[in-house]
C-alpha positions as CSV (number, residue, x, y, z in Angstrom):
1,X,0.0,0.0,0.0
2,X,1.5,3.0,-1.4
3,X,1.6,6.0,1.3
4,X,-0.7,9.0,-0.1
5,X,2.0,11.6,1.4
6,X,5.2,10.4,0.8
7,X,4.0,7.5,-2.0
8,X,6.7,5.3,-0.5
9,X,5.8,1.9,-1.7
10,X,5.2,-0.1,1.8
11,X,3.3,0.9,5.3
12,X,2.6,-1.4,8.4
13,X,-0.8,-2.0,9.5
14,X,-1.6,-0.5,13.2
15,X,-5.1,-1.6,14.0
16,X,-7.9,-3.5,12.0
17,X,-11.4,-3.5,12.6
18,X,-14.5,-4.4,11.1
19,X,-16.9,-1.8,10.1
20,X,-20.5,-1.9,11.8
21,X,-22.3,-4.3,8.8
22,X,-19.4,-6.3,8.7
23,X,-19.0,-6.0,5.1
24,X,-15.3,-4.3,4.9
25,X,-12.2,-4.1,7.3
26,X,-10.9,-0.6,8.2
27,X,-7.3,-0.2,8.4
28,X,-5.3,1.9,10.4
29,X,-1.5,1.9,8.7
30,X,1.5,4.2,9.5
31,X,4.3,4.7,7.2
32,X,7.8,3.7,8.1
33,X,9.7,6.4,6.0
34,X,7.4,9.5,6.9
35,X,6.0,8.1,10.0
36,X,2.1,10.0,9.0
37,X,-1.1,7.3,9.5
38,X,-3.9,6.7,7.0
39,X,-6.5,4.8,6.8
40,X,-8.1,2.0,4.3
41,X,-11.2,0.3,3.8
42,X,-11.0,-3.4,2.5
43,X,-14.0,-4.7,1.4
44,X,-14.5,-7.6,-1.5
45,X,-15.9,-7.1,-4.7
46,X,-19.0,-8.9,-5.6
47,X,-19.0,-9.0,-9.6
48,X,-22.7,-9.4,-11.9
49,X,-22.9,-10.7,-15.3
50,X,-25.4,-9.7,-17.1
51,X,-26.9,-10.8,-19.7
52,X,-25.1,-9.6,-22.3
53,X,-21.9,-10.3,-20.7
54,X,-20.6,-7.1,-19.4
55,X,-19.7,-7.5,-15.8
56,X,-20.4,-4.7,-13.1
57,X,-20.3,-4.3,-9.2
58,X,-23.4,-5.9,-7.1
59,X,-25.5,-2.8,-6.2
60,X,-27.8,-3.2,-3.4
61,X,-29.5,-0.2,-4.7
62,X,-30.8,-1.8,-8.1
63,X,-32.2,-4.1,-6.6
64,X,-33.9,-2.2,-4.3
65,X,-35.1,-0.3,-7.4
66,X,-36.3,-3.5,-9.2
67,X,-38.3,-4.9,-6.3
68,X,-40.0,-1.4,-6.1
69,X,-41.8,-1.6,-10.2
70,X,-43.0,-5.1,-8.7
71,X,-44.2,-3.3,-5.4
72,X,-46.1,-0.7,-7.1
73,X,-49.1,0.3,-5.9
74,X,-48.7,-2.2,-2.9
75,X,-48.6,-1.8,0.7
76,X,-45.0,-1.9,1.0
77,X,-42.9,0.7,3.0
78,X,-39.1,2.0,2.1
79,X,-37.6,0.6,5.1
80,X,-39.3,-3.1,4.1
81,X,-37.1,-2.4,0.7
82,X,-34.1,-1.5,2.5
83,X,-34.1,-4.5,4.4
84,X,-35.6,-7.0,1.7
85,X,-32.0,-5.0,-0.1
86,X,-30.2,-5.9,2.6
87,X,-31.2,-9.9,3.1
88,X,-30.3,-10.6,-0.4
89,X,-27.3,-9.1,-0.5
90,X,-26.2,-10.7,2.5
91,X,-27.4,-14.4,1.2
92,X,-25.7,-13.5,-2.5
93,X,-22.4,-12.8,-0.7
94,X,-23.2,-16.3,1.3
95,X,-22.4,-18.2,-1.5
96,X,-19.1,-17.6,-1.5
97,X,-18.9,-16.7,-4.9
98,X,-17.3,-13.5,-6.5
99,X,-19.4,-13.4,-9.7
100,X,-23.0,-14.4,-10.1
101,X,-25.6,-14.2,-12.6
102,X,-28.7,-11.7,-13.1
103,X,-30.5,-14.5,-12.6
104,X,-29.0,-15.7,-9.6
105,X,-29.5,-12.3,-8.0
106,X,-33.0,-12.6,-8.8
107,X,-33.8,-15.7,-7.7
108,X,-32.1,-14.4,-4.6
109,X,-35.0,-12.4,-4.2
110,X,-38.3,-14.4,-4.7
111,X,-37.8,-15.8,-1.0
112,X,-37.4,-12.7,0.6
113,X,-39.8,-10.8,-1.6
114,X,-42.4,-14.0,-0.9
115,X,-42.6,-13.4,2.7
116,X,-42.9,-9.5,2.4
117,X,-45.7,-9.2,0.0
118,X,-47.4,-12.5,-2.6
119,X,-48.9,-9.9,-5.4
120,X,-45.3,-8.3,-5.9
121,X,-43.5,-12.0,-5.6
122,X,-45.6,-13.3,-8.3
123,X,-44.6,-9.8,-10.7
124,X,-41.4,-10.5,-9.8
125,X,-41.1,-14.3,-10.2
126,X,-43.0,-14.1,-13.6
127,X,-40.0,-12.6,-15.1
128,X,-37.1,-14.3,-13.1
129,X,-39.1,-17.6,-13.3
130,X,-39.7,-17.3,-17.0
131,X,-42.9,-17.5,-16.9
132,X,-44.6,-17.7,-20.7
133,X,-48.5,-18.8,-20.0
134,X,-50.9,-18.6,-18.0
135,X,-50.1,-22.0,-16.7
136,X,-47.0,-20.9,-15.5
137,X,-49.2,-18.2,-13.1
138,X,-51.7,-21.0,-12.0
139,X,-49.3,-23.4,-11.2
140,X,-46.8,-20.5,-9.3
141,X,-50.7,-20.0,-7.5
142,X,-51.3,-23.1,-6.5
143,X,-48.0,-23.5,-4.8
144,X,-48.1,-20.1,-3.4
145,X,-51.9,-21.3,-2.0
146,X,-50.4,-24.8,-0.5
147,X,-47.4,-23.1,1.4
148,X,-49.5,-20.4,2.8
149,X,-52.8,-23.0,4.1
150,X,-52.2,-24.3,7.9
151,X,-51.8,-28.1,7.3
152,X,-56.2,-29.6,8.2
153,X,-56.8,-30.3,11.8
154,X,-57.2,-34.1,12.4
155,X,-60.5,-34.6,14.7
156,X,-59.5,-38.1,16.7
157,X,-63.0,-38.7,17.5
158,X,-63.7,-38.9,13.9
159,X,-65.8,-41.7,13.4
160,X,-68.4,-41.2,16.5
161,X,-71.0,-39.7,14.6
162,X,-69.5,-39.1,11.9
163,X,-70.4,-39.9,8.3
164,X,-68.5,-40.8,5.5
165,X,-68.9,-39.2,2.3
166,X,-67.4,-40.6,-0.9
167,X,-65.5,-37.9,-3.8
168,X,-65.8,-39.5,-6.1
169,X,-61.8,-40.0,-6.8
170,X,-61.8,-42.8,-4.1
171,X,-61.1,-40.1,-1.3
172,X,-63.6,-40.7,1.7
173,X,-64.1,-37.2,3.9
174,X,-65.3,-37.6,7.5
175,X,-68.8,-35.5,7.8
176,X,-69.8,-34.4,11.4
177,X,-73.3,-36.0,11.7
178,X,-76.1,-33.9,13.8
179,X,-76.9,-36.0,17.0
180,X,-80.2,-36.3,16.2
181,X,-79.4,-37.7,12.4
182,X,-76.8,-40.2,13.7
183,X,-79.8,-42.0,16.1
């Protein structure tokens, strides 16, 4: 590290420490011909491809900006993007890996953006997911609809007064019978 007064070519670190988000080290170096102190900020570089192949620095705030089109005209505050910007940045930089995909970003978001609000998810996962008929949206639906139902209570006294009732597909349902009926 080159020192910005003197620009001799080496310096000794004096303290390190993390910075509050624990996303960089700050660095407290003195230089051994001058004898000043600076300081450095280390932090690692977390690289998108896009598309078309250029390569450019993860920015929290774009996606920030992307979820907000898909929460448009919903119920959803700034501080809920900030942190939604926040939890995906945090599981992209999980992976370990120092380049990812557009589409690996947004696939990073679909969980987070599930839990915050289902109508923007489903803009969202339309065009990350690929979605290209309305099959694609009815079956995205249906799985949205079976995650979000508490599992059916199971009633152990089924069977004392209780009727069953046949679908039809070879299902039988237990039907609560009135007292009265059951006698």
């Amino acid at each position: 590290m080159h020192c910005p007064f003197c620009r001799h070519p080496d310096s000794r670190v004096v303290d390190s420490r993390t910075t509050d988000d624990g996303t960089s080290i700050r660095r407290r170096r003195q230089c051994p011909d001058c004898s000043r102190r600076f300081t450095t900020v280390e932090t690692c570089s977390l690289m998108v491809v896009k598309r078309s192949g250029v390569t450019e620095p993860f920015s929290r705030t774009k996606v920030i900006n992307g979820v907000r089109k898909a929460c448009q005209g919903r119920p959803v505050t700034e501080d809920a993007l900030a942190q939604l910007g926040q939890r995906v940045e945090e599981a992209v930089r999980a992976t370990g890996s120092a380049e990812l995909t557009t589409h690996d970003v947004g696939l990073a978001i679909l969980g987070p953006l599930q839990e915050l609000d289902l109508v923007a998810y489903l803009r969202f996962a339309s065009v990350y997911r690929a979605f290209d008929s309305l099959e694609d949206f009815e079956a995205a639906i249906t799985e949205l609809r079976e995650e979000t139902q508490p599992p059916a209570a199971v009633d152990e006294d089924a069977g004392e007064g209780c009727q069953g009732i046949d679908r039809g597909s070879g299902e039988t349902v237990e039907v609560p019978v009135p007292a009265s009926a059951a006698d």
